[in-house]
C-alpha positions as CSV (number, residue, x, y, z in Angstrom):
1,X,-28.8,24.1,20.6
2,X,-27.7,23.0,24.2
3,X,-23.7,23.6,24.8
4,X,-21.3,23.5,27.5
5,X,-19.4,26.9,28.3
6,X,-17.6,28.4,30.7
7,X,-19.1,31.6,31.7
8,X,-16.3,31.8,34.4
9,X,-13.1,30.0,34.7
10,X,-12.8,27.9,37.8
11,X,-13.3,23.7,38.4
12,X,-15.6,21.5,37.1
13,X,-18.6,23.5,38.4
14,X,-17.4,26.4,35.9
15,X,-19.0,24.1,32.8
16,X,-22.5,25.2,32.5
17,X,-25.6,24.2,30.2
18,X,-27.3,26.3,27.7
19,X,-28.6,27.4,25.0
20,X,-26.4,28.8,21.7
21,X,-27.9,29.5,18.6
22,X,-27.3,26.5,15.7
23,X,-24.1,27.4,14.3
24,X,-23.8,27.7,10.5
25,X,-21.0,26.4,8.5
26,X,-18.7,28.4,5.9
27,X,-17.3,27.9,2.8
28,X,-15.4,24.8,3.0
29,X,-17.3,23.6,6.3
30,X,-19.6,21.0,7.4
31,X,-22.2,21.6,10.0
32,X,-22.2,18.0,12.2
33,X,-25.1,17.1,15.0
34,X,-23.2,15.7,17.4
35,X,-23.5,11.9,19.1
36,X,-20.5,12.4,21.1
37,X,-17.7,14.7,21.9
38,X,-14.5,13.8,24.1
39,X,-13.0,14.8,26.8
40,X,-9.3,15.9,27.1
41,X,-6.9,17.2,29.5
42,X,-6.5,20.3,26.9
43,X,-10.3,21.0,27.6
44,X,-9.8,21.3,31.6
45,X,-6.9,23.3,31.1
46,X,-9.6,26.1,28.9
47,X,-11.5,25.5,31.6
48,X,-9.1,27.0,34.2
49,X,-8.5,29.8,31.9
50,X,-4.8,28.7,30.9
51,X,-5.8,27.2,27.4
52,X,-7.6,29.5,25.0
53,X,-8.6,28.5,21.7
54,X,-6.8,30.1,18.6
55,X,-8.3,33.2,17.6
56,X,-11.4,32.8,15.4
57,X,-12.4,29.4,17.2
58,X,-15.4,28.8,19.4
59,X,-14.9,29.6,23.1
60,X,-16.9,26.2,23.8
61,X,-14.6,23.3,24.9
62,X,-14.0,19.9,23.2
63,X,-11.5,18.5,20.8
64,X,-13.1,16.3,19.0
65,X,-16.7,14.4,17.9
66,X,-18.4,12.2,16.1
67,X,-21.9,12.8,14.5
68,X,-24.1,12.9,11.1
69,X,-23.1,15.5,8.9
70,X,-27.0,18.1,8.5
71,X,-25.9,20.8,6.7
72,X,-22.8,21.7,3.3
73,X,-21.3,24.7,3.0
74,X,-20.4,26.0,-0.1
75,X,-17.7,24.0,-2.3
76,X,-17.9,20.8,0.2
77,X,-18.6,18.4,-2.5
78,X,-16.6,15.2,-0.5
79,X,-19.1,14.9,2.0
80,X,-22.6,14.5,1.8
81,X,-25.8,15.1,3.7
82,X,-26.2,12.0,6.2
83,X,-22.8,11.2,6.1
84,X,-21.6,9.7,9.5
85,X,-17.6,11.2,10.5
86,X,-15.5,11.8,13.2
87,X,-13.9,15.2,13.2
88,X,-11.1,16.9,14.5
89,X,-11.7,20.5,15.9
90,X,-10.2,23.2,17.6
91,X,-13.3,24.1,20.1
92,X,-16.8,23.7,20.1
93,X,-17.2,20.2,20.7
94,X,-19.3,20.1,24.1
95,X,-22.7,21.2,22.1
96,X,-25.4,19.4,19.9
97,X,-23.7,21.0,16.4
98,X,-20.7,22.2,15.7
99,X,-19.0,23.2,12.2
100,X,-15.9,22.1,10.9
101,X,-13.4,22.1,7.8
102,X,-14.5,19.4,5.7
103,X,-11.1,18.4,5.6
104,X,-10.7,17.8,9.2
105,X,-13.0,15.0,9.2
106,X,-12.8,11.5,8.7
107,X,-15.3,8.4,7.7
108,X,-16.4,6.1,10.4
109,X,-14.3,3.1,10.3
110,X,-16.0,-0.1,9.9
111,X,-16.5,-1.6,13.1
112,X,-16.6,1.3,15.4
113,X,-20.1,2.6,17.0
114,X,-20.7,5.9,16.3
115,X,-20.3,6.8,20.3
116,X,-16.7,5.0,20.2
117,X,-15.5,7.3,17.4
118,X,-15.3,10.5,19.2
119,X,-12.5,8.9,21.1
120,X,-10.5,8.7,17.6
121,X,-9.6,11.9,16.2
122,X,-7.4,14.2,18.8
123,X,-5.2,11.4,20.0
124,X,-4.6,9.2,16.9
125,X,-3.9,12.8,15.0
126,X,-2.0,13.6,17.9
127,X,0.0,10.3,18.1
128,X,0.6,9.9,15.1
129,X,1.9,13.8,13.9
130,X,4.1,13.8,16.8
131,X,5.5,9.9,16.7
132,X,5.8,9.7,13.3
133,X,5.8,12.6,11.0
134,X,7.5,14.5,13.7
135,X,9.9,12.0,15.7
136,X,9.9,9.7,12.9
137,X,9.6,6.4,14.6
138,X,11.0,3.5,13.3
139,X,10.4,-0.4,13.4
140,X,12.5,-1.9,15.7
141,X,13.3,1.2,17.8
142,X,12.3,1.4,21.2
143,X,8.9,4.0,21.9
144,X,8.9,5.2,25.7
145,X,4.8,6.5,26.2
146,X,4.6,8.9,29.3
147,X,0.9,7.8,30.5
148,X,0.2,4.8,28.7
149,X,-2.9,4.3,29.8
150,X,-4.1,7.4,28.9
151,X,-6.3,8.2,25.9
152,X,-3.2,9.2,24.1
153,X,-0.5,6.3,25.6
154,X,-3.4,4.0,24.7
155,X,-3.2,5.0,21.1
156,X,0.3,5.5,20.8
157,X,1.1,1.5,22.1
158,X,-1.2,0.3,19.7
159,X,0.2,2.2,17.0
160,X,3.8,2.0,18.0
161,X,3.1,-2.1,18.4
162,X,2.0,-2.4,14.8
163,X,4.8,-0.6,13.2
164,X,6.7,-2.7,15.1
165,X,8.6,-0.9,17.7
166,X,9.4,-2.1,20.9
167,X,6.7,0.4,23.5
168,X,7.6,0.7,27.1
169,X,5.2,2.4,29.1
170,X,4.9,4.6,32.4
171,X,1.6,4.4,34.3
172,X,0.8,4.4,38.3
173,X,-0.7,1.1,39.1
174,X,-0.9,-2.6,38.3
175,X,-4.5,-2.5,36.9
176,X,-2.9,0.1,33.9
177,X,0.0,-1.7,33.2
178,X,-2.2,-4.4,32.6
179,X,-4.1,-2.6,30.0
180,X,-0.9,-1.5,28.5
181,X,0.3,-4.7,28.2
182,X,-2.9,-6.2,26.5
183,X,-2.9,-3.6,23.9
184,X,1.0,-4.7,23.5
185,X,3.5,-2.7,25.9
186,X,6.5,-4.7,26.2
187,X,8.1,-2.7,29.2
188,X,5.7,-2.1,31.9
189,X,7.0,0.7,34.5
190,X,5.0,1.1,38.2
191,X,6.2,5.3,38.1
192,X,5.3,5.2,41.7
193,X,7.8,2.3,42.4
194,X,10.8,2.6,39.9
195,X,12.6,4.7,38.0
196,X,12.0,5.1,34.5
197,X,15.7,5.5,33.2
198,X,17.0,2.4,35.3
199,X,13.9,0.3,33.7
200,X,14.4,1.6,30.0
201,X,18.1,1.5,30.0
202,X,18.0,-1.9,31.4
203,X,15.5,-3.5,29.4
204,X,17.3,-2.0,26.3
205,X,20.7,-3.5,27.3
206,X,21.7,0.0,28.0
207,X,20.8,1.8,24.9
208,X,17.8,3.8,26.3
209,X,14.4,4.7,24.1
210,X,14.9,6.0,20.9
211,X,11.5,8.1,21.1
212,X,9.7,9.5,23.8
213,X,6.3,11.0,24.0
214,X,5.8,12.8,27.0
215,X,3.4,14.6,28.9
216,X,4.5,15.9,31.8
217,X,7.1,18.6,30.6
218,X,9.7,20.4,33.1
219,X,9.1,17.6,35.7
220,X,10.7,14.7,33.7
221,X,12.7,17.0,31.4
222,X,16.3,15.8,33.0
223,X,15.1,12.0,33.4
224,X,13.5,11.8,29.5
225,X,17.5,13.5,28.4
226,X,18.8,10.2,30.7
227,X,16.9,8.0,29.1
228,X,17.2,8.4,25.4
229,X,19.4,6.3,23.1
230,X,21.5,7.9,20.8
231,X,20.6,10.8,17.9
232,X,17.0,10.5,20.3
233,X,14.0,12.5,19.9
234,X,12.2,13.6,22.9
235,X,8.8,14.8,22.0
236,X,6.4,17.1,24.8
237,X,3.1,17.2,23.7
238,X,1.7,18.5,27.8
239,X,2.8,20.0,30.9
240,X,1.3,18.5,33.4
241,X,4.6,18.2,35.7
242,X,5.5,22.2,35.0
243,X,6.3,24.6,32.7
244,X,9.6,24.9,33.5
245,X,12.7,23.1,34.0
246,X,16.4,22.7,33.3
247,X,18.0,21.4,30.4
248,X,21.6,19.7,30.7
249,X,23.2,20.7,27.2
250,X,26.1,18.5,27.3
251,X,23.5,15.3,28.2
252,X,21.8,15.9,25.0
253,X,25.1,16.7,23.1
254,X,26.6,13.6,24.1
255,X,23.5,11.7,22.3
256,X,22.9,13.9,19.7
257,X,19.5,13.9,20.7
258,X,16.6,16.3,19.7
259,X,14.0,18.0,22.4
260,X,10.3,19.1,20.4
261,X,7.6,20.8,21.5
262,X,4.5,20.5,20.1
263,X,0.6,21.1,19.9
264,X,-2.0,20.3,17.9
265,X,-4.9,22.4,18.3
266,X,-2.9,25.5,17.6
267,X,-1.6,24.6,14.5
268,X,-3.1,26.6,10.9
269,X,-5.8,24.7,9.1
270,X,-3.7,23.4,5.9
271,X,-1.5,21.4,8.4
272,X,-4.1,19.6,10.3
273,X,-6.1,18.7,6.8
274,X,-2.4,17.0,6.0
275,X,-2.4,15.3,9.3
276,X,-5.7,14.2,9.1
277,X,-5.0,12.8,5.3
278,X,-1.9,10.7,6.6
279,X,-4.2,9.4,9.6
280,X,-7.2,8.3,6.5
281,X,-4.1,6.6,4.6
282,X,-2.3,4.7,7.4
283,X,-4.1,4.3,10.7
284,X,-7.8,4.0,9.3
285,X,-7.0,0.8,7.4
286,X,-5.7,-0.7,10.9
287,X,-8.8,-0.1,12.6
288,X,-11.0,-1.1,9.9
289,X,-9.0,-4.3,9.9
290,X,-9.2,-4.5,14.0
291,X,-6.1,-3.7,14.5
292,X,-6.4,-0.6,16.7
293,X,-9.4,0.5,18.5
294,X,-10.5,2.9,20.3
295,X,-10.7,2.1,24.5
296,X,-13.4,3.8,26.3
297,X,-13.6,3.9,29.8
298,X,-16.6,5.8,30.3
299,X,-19.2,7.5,29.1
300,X,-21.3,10.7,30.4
301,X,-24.4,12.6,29.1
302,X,-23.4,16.3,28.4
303,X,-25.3,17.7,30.8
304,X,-22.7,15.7,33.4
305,X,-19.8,17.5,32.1
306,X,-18.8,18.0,35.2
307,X,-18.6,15.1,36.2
308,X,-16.4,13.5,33.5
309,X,-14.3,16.3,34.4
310,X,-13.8,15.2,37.7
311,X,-13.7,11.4,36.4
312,X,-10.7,13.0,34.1
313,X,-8.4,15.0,37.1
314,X,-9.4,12.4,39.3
315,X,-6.7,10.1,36.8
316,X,-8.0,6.9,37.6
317,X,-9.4,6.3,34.2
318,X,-7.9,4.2,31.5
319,X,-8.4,5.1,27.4
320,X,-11.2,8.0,26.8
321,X,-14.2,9.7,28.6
322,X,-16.6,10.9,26.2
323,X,-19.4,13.1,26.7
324,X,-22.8,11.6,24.8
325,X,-26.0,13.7,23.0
């Protein structure tokens, strides 16, 4: 099969074309030829050599894919040969095949193209683990989404919009805060013009946002503690502003707030099957119904993986890049 890998770590030039054998899947597994496989800040950083998958995982990048399910192994009895899914992985996903857990993938919703579904699986998994089984966000509670126009911040509007939460977003110019407001953002924040905590504070009548999903780490650790409400939950899910920062104790006492940490692809196989299940149960029905849908911005054949690794760093993007097969 062709596959992307990185020989040497280094920038975009590192990802090279080649030639793997098929891979076979295990007990439990599904084998999938892939249509398309997206691309994720998590897969630049392997790329760099500062994110290595979990032992036992393929050394190729990518997240996530969607494709036609070719070959069972044994005891898969809930999928069958032709099925079409998205899947949820933790490496491998820049190549023609890949095998997964069967319980790590999902159907393809009604009304999504088989391309459009790759964009599905790592952020609505991710959103939804970390904003609501984790931070346990509730209707009428204010979301603040670090990034909105992101592949993640444009999931996590949608979703926060339709439980009914009030979502305020951060993004860098007027043509994203546009989008976020179209896929229902109520607070729209120019980070290269205002401050955050003044905006939320002041559009919450002082109360601050109850959740935050953040993904920039120690460089907006003492603003995010400023701007959360009461018996708040901060939630970092990337560290794209540093590693480390400093943490004002008596700021988060005097809320009674919570600070999480969390990642997905690093987490045992039993807790992203349940993650995926709660994802089939309450956001699949959403998109079916056109609730929620997955935003593309562009797509890239996988030889250019490169490129749509430049496209990625370059930040100007809004929703997913995905590579296609």
């Amino acid at each position: 099969m062709r596959a992307i890998s990185i020989p040497t770590f280094g920038g975009p030039e590192a990802l090279t074309l080649t030639e793997l054998p098929d891979p076979q899947p295990a007990p439990g597994e599904v084998r999938i030829r892939v249509a398309a496989a997206g691309v994720n800040r998590a897969d630049t950083l392997q790329r760099q050599g500062f994110y290595p998958p979990p032992p036992g995982e393929s050394e190729l990048p990518g997240l996530e894919v969607s494709g036609t399910i070719d070959a069972l192994g044994e005891g898969v009895t809930q999928w069958q040969l032709g099925d079409q899914v998205c899947a949820l992985l933790a490496g491998g996903g820049y190549a023609e095949y890949v095998t997964v857990s069967a319980l790590q993938c999902l159907p393809m919703p009604a009304g999504v193209s088989l391309i459009d579904a790759a964009a599905l699986p790592e952020v609505v998994c991710t959103v939804w683990s970390n904003v609501f089984l984790t931070a346990n966000l509730q209707p009428g509670e204010t979301l603040l989404v670090h990034g909105g126009s992101s592949g993640i911040g444009t999931m996590a509007v949608q979703l926060g919009r339709e439980v009914g939460a009030q979502v305020a977003v951060t993004a860098g110019s007027a043509d994203k805060l546009a989008a976020c407001r179209e896929l229902g953002a109520e607070i729209l924040i120019n980070y290269r013009e205002e401050d955050f905590v003044e905006r939320i504070r002041s559009a919450t009548g002082g109360a601050g946002a109850n959740v935050i999903l953040d993904n920039m780490g120690a460089k907006y650790l003492d603003r995010n503690i400023r701007a959360l409400a009461e018996a708040g939950r901060l939630v970092i899910i990337g560290m794209q502003g540093g590693t480390k920062g400093e943490l004002d104790i008596a700021a988060l006492l005097a809320r009674r707030a919570a600070v999480i940490a969390t990642s997905l692809r690093a987490r045992s196989a039993a807790e992203k099957a349940t993650i995926v299940a709660a994802v089939r149960e309450h956001v699949w029905p959403l998109i079916e119904a056109g609730r929620i849908r997955p935003v593309v911005h562009a797509t890239y054949p996988l030889a250019e993986a490169a490129q749509a690794h430049r496209s990625l760093e370059a930040s100007g993007h809004i929703g997913k890049i995905l590579l296609t097969l």
